[in-house]
N, C-alpha and C positions, 0 to 999 in steps of 0.2 A: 504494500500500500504506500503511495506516494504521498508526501509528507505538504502540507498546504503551508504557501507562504506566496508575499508577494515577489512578484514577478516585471508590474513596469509601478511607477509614480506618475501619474500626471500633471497634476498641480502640491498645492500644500495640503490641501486635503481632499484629494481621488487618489485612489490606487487598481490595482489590479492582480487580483490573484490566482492561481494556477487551479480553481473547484469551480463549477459552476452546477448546470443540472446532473451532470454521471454523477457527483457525491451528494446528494438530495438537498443540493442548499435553495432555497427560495427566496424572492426580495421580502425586504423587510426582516431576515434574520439579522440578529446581532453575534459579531465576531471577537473575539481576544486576541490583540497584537501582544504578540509577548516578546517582551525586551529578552537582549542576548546578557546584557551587561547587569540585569537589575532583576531582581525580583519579581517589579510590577509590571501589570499589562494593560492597556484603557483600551476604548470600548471603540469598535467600529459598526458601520452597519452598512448590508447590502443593497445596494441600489438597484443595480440589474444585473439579470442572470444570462447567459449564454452558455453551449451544451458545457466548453471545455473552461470557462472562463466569469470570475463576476465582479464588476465595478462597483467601487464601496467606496464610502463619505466617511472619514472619521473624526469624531468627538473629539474635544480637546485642544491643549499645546504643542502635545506630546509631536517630536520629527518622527516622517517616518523613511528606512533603510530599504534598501531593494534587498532581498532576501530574508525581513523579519519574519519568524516562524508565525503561523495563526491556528489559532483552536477557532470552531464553528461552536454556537452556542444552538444546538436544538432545541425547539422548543419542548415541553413537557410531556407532550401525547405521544411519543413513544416509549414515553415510563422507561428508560435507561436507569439501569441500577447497577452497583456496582457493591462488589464484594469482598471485603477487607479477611484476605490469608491471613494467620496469625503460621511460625514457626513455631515448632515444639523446643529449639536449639536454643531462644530466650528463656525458657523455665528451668531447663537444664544447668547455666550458666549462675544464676540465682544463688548466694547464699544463703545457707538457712541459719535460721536463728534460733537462739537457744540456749 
C-alpha cells in the first residue's frame, strides 16, 4: 500500500496529493499533514476528488513541504476500530514485591 503525501503545492494554501477516489476519499473529508520534524499535525480539507488525485485547502499558518506525509480522517460510518496487543514479555520483566 502506497503511503499518501503530497505531491505538487500550488499556492500557500492548495496542494495536491497522491489519493483520490481508488483510496475512498470524498470532498469534504478532513486530512492530517503530519510534520517530519515535530510532533504536531493541523488540519486540511478536501476540495476535489479525481480517480488518482485530490486538491485540498489547508487550515492555518502552518508551511506546507512537497513530500509531507498525510493521514485521511474517515469519517465514522465505517466504525474502524482498533485493537490494542498487550505483550506477555512486560509482566514477565516486572519485579515482585515483597
Amino acid at each position: 500500500m502506497k503511503q499518501v503525501e503530497i505531491i505538487r503545492i500550488l499556492d500557500d494554501s492548495s496542494f495536491i496529493i497522491n489519493a483520490g477516489t481508488n483510496k475512498d476519499i470524498e470532498s469534504g473529508y478532513f486530512i492530517d499533514v503530519l510534520k517530519r520534524d515535530k510532533s504536531y499535525n493541523y488540519i486540511a480539507k478536501v476540495e476535489e476528488v479525481y480517480p488518482e488525485l485530490s486538491l485540498c485547502k489547508r487550515y492555518g499558518e502552518q508551511r506546507l513541504f512537497y513530500g509531507d506525509i498525510v493521514r485521511v480522517r474517515y469519517p465514522d460510518e465505517y466504525d474502524i476500530t482498533t485493537k490494542v496487543i498487550k505483550s506477555n514479555t512486560t509482566k514477565k520483566r516486572r519485579k515482585k514485591r515483597g
